[in-house]
Every structure is written in C-alpha cells, then in structure tokens.
N, C-alpha and C positions, 0 to 999 in steps of 0.2 A: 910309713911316711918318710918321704924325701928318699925314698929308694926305688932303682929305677925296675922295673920290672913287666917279663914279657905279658901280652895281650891277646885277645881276640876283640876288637874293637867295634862299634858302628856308631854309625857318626850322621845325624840326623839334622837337615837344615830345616829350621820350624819358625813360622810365626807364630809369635809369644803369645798375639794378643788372642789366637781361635787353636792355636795349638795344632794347628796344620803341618804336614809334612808337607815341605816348598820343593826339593828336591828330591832324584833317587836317594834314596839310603846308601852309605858305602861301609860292608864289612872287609875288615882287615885287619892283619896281624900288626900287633903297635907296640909300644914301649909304654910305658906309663910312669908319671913319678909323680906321685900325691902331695899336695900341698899341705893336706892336714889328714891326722885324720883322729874322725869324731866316735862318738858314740852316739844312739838315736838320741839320749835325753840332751846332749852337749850342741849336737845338731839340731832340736826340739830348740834350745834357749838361744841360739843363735834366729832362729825366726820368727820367737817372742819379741826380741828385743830390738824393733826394727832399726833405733835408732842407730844401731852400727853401721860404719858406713863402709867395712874391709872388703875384700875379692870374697871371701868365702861367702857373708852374709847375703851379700847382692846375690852369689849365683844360686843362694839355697832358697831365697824368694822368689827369682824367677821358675827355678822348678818346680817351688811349691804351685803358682800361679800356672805353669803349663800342666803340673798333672793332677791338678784339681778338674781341669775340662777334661783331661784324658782318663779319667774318671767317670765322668759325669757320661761324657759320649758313649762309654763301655757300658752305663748303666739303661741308659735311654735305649741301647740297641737289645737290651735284656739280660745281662750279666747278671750274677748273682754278689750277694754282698753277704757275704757266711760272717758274723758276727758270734763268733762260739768266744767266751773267754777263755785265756791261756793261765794257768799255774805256772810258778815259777818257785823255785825253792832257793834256802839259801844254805851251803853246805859246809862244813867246817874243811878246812883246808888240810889238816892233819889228821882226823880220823873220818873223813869222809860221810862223818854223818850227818843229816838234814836238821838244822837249828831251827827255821823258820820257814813258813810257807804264804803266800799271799797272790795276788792279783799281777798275771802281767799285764804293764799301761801299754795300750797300743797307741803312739803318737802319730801326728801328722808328717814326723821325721819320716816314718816306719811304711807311709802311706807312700811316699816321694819315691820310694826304695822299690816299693813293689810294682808301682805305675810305670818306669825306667825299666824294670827288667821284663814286663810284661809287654814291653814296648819294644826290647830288644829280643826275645824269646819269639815273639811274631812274624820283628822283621828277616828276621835268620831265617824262616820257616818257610819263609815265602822265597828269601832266596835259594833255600836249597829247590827248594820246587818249581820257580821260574828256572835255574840254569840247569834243570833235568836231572837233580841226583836223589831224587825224592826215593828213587829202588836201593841207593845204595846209605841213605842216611839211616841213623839210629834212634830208634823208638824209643823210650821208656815207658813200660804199661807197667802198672800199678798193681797190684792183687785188687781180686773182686771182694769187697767191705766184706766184712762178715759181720 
C-alpha cells in the first residue's frame, strides 16, 4: 500500500446499473499505487457498514453491486457454482506446527475478487485472440483429476 508498482492493467467502462461493458476494454501495462489495502474480512466490514461514507467504501459497494449481476448473468448462461468448503489451519509461528483447524468463511469480499478477475482473465483471452496471437499465447492445462 501507497507503493507505486508495475502492472498489467484493463480498464473496463461499465454501467453500474446492468453491469454492461459500454466500451472496448483497454489492456495495458500501468503503474499502480493502492490506497489501502485490506484483508477480505476488513474489506467484508467495510461493506457491512454501509454507513461510511470514505473513497474506499463507496467503491467496494459499487463492485459489490456490479459483480453481483456479473454473477448472476455467468450463472443464467450455466456456470457452475462449486461450493466445496475450504480448511484453513492455524500454525504456530515458531515450530511450525498446526494449533487449530476450522472452517474457511468465504465472504462476499472474496466473491467481488473472483468476479474482477474472471472478468479480466476473459477479457485478455479474447484480446489475445482478436489481435491474432492465440498460436503464440500460453496455455496452462491442469493434470487430468485423478
């Protein structure tokens, strides 16, 4: 936070109210310097509490509210919605061993994160494949489950 740092960017002109892409998308290499930064559950209380009225809160409700529909339209078109729960443990710092184990909470923060990248992981994809370098981009395939 508050450090400037290099990027690969895309920059989406949208209405808020249907969650539209109004313009082309533009990828490009940027600078970045973060105003804050949060944790999901800090991020989480910052949208509970709507009454705040700062730069951060505002723009953490408008995302919530744009990728709530950017949700919704992924699920309507038939996405899937893997709801496995996650373990999380907690480790002692000095001998490395596991103290406690429980439940990771997946928040609405966590949701805002994932709808944002899967919105930019798309639009990159399509870029690389409209401006014809689909032969020369990089894959990543997974191993087959076992």
């Amino acid at each position: 936070c508050g450090v400037d740092r290099y990027a690969f960017s895309v920059l989406w002109r949208m209405n808020v109210e249907t969650a539209e892409v109004v313009s082309e998308p533009q990828v490009f290499k940027s600078v970045i310097h973060s105003k804050a930064a949060l944790t999901y559950a800090e991020a989480q209380a910052k949208i509970d509490a709507k009454c705040q009225d700062d730069e951060i809160t505002r723009s953490l409700l408008i995302l919530q509210k744009v990728t709530r529909q950017l949700r919704q339209k992924r699920v309507d078109l038939g996405a899937l919605t893997l709801a496995s729960p996650e373990v999380k443990f907690e480790i002692d710092t000095e001998t490395h061993d596991p103290l406690d184990v429980g439940m990771y909470v997946t928040r609405e923060s966590n949701k805002i994160i994932e709808e944002m990248m899967l919105l930019a992981n798309e639009t990159v994809a399509t870029c690389i494949y409209e401006k014809g370098f689909s032969r020369s981009a990089l894959l990543r395939r997974h191993p087959v489950p076992t």
